[in-house]
VMD Tcl script that draws the C-alpha trace (Angstrom):
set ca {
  {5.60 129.45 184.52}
  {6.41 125.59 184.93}
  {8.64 126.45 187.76}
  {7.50 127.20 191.45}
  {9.50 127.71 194.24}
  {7.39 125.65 197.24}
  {4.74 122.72 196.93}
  {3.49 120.84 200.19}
  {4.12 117.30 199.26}
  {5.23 117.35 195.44}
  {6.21 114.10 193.57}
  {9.92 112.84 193.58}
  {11.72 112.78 189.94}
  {14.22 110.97 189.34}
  {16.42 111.36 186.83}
  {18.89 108.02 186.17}
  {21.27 105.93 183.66}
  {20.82 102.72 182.80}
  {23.32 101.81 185.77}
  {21.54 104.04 188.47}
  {18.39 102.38 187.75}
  {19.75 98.89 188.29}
  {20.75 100.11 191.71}
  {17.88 102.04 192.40}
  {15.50 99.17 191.74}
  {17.64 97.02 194.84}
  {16.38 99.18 196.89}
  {12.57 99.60 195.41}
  {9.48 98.14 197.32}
  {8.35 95.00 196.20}
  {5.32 96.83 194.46}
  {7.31 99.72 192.67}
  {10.04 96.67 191.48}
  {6.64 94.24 190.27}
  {5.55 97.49 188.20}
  {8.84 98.58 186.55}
  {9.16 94.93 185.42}
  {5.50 94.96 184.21}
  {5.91 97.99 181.89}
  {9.36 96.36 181.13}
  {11.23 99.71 181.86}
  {14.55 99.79 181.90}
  {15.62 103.66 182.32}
  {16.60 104.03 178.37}
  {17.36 107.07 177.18}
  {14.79 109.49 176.94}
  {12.18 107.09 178.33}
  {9.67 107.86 181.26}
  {7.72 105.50 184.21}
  {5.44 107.02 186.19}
  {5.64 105.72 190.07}
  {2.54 104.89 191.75}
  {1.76 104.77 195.66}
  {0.08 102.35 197.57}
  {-2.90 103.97 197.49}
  {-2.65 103.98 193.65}
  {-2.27 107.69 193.19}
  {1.28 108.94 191.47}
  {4.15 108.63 194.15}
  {6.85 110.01 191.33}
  {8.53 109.22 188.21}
  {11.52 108.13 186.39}
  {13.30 109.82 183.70}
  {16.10 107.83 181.55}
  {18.89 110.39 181.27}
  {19.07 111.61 177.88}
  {21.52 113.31 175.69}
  {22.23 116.29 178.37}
  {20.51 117.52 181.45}
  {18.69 119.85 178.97}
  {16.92 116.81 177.02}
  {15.93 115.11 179.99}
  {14.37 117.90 181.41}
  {12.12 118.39 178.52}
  {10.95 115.20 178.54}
  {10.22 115.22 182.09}
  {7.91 118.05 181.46}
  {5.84 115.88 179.41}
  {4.85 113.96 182.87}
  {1.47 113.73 184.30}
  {-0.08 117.41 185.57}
  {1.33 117.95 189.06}
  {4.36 119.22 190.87}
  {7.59 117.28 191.02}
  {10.88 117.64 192.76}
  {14.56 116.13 192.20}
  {16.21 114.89 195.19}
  {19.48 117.11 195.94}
  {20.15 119.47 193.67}
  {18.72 120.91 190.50}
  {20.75 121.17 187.50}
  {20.40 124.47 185.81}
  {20.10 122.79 182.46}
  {17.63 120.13 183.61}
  {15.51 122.98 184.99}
  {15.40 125.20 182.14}
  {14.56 121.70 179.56}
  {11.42 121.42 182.14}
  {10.54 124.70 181.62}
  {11.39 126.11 177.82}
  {9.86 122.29 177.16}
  {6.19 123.76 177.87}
  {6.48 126.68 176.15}
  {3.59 127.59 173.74}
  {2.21 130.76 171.83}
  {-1.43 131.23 172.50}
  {-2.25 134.69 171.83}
  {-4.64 133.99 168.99}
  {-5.55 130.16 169.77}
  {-6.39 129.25 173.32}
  {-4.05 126.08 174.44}
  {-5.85 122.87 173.94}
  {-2.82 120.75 175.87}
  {-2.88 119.24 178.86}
  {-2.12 120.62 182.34}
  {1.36 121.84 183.04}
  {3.76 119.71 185.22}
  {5.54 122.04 187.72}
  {8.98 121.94 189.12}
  {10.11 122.90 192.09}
  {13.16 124.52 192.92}
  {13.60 124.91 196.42}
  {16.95 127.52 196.54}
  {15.75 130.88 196.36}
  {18.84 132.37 194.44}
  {18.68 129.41 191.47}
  {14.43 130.15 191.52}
  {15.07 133.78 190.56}
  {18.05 133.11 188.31}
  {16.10 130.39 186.65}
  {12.83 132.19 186.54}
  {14.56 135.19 184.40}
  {16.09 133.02 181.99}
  {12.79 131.23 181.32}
  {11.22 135.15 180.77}
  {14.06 135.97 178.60}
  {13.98 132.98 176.29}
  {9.81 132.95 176.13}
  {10.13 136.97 175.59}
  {11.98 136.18 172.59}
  {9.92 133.05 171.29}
  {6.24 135.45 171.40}
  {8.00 138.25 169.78}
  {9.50 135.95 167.16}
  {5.98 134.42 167.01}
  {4.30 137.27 166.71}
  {2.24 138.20 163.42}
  {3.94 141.60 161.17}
  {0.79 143.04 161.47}
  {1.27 143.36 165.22}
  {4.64 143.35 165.65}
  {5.00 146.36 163.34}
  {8.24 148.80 164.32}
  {6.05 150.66 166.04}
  {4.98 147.70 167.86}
  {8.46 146.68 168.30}
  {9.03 150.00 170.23}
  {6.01 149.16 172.28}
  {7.53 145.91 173.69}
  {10.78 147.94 173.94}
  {9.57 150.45 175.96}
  {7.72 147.98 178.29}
  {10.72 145.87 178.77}
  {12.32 149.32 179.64}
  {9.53 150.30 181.87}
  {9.39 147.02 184.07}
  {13.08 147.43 184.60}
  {13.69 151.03 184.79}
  {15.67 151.50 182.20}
  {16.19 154.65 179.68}
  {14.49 154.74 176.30}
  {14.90 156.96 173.60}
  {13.88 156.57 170.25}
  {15.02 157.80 166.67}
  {12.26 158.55 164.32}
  {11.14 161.27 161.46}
  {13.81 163.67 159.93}
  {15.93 162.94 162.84}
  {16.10 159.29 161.81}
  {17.36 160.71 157.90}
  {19.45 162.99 159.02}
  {21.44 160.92 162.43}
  {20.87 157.40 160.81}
  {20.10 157.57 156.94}
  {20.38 153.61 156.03}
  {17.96 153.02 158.79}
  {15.70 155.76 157.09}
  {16.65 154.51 153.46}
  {15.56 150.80 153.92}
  {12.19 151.36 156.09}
  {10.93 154.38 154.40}
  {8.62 152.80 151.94}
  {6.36 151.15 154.55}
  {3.54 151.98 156.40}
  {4.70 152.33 159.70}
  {7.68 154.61 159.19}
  {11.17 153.05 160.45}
  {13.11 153.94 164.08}
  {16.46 153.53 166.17}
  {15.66 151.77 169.48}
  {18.28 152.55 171.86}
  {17.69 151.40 175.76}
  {20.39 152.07 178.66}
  {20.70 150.41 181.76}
  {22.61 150.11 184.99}
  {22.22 148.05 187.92}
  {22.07 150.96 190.79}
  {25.06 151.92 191.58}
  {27.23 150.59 189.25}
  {27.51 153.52 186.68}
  {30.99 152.50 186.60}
  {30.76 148.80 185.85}
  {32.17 147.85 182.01}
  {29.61 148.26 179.32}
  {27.78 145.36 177.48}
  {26.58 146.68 173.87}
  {24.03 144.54 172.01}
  {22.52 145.67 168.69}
  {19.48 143.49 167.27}
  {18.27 143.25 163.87}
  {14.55 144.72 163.74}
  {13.27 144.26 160.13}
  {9.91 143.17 161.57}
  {8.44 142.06 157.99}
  {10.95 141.44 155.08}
  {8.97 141.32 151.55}
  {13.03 141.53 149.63}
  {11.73 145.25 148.40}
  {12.04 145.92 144.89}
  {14.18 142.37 144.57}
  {10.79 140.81 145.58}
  {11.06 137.46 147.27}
  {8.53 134.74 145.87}
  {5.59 133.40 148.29}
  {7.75 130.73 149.81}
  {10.50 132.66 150.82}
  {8.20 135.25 152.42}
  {6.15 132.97 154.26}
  {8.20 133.23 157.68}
  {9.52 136.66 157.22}
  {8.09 137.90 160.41}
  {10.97 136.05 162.11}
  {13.13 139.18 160.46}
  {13.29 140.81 163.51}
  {14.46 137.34 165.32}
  {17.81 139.32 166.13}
  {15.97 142.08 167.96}
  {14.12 139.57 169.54}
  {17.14 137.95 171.47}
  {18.40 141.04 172.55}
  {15.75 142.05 173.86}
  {15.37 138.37 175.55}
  {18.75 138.71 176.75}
  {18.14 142.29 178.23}
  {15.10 141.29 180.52}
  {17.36 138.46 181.49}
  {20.57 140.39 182.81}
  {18.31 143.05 183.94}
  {15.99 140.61 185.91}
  {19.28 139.22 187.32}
  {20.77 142.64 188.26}
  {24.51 142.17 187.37}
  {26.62 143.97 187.85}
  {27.06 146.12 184.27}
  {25.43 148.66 182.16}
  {23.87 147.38 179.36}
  {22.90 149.30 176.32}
  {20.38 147.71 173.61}
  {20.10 149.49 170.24}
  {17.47 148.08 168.17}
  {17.05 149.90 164.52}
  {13.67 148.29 163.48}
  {11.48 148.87 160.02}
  {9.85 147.02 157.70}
  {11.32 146.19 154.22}
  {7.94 146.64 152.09}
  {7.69 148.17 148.32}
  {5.98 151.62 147.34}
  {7.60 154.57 145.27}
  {9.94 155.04 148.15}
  {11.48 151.62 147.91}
  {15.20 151.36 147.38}
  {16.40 150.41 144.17}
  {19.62 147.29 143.30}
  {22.43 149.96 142.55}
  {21.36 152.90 144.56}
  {24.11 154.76 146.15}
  {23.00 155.46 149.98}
  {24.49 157.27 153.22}
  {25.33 155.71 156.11}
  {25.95 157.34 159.76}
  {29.76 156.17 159.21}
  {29.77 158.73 156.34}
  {30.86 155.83 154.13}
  {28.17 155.72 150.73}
  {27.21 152.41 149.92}
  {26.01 150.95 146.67}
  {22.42 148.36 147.27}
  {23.85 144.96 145.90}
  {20.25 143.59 146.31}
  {17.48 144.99 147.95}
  {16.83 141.51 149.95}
  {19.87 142.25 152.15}
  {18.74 145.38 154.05}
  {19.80 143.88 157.55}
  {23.03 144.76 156.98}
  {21.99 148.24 156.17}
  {20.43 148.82 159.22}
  {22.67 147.09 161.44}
  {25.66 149.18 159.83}
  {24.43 152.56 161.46}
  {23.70 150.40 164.95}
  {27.00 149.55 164.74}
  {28.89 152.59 164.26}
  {26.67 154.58 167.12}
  {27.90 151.60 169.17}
  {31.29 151.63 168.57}
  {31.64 155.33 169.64}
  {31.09 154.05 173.28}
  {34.67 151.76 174.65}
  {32.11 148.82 175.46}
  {33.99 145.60 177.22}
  {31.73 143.66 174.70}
  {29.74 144.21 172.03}
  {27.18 141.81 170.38}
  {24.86 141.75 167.60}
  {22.21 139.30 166.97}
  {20.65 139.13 163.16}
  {18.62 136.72 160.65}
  {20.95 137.94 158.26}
  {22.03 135.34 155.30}
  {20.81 132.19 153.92}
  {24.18 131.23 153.42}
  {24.91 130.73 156.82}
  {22.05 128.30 157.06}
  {23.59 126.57 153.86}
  {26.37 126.39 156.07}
  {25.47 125.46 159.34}
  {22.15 124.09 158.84}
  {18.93 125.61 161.20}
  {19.71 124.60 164.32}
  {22.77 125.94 164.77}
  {23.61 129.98 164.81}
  {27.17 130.85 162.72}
  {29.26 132.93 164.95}
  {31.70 135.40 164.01}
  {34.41 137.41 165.69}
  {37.32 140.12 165.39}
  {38.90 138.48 168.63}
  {39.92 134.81 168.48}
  {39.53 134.75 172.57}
  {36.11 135.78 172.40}
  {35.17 133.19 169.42}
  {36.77 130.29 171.93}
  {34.99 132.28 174.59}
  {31.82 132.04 172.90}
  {32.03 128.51 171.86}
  {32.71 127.42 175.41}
  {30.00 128.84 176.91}
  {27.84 127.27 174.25}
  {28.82 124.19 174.96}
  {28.48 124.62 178.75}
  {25.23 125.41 178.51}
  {23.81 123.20 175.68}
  {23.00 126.27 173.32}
  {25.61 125.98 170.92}
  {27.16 128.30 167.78}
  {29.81 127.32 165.14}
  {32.66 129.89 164.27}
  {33.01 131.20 160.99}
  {35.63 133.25 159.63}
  {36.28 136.43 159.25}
  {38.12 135.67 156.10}
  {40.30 139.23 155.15}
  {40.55 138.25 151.43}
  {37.09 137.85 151.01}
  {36.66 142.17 151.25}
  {37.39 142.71 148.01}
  {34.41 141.46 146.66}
  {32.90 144.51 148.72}
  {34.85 146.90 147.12}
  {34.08 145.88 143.97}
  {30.96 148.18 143.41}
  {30.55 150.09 140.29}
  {30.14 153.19 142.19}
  {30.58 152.54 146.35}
  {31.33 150.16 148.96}
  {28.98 147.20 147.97}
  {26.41 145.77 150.31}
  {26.49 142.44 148.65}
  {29.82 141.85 146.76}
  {30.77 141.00 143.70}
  {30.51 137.23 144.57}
  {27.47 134.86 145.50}
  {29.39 132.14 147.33}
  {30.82 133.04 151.01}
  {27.47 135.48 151.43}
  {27.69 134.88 155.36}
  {31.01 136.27 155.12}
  {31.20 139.11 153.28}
  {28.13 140.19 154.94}
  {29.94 140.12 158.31}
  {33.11 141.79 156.75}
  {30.52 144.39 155.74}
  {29.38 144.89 159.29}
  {32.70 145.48 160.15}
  {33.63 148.01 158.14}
  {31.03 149.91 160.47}
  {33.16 149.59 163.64}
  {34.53 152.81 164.62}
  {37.65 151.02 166.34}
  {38.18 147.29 166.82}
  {36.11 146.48 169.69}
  {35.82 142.92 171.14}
  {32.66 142.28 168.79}
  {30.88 139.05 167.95}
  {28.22 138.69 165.39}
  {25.88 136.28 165.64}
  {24.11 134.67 162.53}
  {20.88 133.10 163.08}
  {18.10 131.36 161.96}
  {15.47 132.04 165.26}
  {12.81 129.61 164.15}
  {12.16 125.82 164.81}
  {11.25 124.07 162.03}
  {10.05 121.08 163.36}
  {9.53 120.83 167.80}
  {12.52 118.84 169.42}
  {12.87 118.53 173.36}
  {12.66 121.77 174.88}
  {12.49 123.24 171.41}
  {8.80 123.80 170.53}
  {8.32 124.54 166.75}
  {8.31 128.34 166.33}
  {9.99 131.11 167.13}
  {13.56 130.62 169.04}
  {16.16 131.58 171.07}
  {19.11 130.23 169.85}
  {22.96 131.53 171.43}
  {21.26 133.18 174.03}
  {21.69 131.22 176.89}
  {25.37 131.29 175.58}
  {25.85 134.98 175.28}
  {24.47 135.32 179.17}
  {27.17 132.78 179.93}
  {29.66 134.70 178.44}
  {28.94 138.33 179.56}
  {28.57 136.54 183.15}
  {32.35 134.91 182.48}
  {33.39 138.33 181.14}
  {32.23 140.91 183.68}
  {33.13 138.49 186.56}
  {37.24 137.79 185.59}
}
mol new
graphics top color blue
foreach p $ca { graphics top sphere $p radius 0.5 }
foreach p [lrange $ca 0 end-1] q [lrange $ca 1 end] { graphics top cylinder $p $q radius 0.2 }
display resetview
């Protein structure tokens, strides 16, 4: 990890404006001021100068603040290998930028980059927060990045049960005639695969706290997504291992709050399977249980996240949790809407949407609120023959498929649903191309906010 806690004599980073850097440069050495003006820097944004010494080794650098503390941390990372410190304090944000910055997924190709640059953070308390973060968000990326033949729902469990394991936290797992009988949409949508399908369900407390308010988060876990019978074409499969991007971040987001021991149980239900074609596959106007009880008629066999997050969400909602959040690669339509980069959040609480946005704003990992529109359900009960997975309407999709999630809740619990993309298409600072965590940071902000008023 690109972030150590003590180095003997590390480099000094400094991280300036335009108008710091004229006043820093009154005070430079007559050497240092004869080599800024001889690479004719000028501290722009988002531009870098390394330092030398007298002795013509690297003394430090200078970053030109960028956009946010986040963006010029990831461009500091790109410095020369070696270990650097910031004078005073550490932002968080700058930090983390340094650090999610040099992320890369190596399993199956050794790294051919240069030497890490290091960072150290001297406060002990902001090392270990920082240092779980970093886990949480590179958990998700590899397990996002991760091929379908690996990351099968079995091998979902695997990492589950780790993450469990290193953290000692309870596992139990769903599977077999248990699974169709407890949690038949589950069953229903991964039961034409390989590696037969599974409920995830981890529970954690931070010891002695088994009275502290309860934190739900569900994660989609469709770890390969070939559309079933509605086959996708070869284009729109292509990235379909990022399916289970939504049990990714929870999972993320679990090794982060547990690293960080606050104070709150935590419960993570993951239902994970693979949405492949055989004889058992699913067919557009089946009529399928649900755990709610409530049949439901297959609009399209492409959109079986919401099947499996509807049973998730009812077992949830049987607990009082202070907060419940699910994470999901759910619709294309929210993409139309809100692009790639940018996760559509929805809500049955107006205070927790604001909530939500705040905190992604505060900590440079930002969502957009959708609505929860009420007219928009009666496209869902338009089936021929049962509550509709799809509608009766193609425009809106991210909408009615969150209404549909709803109708799941068992009571109205403060619940936000989180629409995402988890995948860079192109790298960006401290966004490497790949798998992503994207509202995560944001959700930790907000459970923090949440558990601490």
């Amino acid at each position: 990890m690109p972030l150590i806690d003590r180095h003997d004599s590390p480099r000094q980073l400094h991280i300036m404006t335009s108008d710091e850097f004229s006043s820093w440069q009154k005070t430079a050495s007559p050497m240092q001021k004869a080599w800024v003006d001889d690479h004719g820097f000028a501290a722009q944004k988002n531009t870098s100068l390394v330092l030398p010494s007298s002795e013509g080794h690297i003394e430090g650098a200078i970053i030109g603040a960028g956009a946010s503390d986040y963006v010029s941390g990831a461009m500091a990372s790109r410095l020369p290998q070696g270990a650097y410190q910031i004078p005073g304090d550490t932002p968080e944000q700058l930090a983390l930028g340094f650090a999610l910055d040099q992320y890369q997924y190596d399993r199956f190709k050794p790294s051919s980059s240069k030497p890490k640059a290091d960072l150290v953070i001297a406060d002990s308390d902001q090392f270990k927060r920082l240092s779980a973060i970093v886990a949480g968000v590179n958990l998700t990326r590899d397990l996002i990045n991760a091929p379908a033949n690996y990351l099968t729902p079995q091998g979902l469990e695997d990492e589950a049960r780790a993450l469990a394991k290193r953290h000692g936290a309870d596992i139990d797992v769903t599977i077999g005639d248990d699974l169709a009988k407890k949690y038949p949409a589950i069953h229903t949508v991964g039961r034409a695969a390989e590696i037969p399908p599974r409920l995830i369900d981890i529970n954690w407390s931070k010891e002695g706290s088994q009275s502290a308010p309860l934190i739900t988060l569900i994660g989609k876990g469709i770890t390969f997504d070939s559309g079933g019978l509605d086959l996708k074409p070869s284009g729109g499969m292509e990235m379909m291992k990022k399916d289970m991007g939504g049990a990714a971040h929870v999972l993320g987001l679990a090794e982060v709050i547990m690293a960080m021991a606050l104070d709150l149980r935590l419960r993570v239900l993951v239902p994970a399977a693979e949405n492949a074609v055989s004889a058992l596959s699913m067919r557009p106007l089946d009529v399928i249980d649900t755990a709610a009880g409530i049949p439901v008629e297959v609009g399209n066999t492409d959109a079986e996240g919401r099947l499996v997050l509807s049973d998730a969400i009812h077992l949830a909602t049987a607990d009082d949790p202070l907060l419940m959040i699910d994470f999901a690669t759910l619709t294309g339509a929210a993409r139309v809407a809100v692009g790639t980069e940018l996760p559509a959040l929805f809500s049955n609480d107006d205070a927790l949407s604001r909530d939500f946005i705040s905190a992604g704003q505060e900590t440079g990992d930002p969502l957009w609120p959708l609505p929860l529109h009420p007219d928009y359900d009666r496209y869902l009960d338009g089936g021929y023959a049962a509550l509709s997975s799809t509608g009766t309407s193609r425009y809106g999709g991210a909408i009615t498929a969150a209404l549909f999630l709803q109708r799941f809740l068992q009571k109205p619990v403060p619940w936000a649903h989180i629409d995402v993309m988890a995948w860079n298409l192109g790298p960006r600072p401290g966004h490497p191309k790949g798998g992503e965590a994207m509202g995560l940071r944001a959700a930790l902000a907000l459970i923090e906010n949440r558990i601490n008023s």
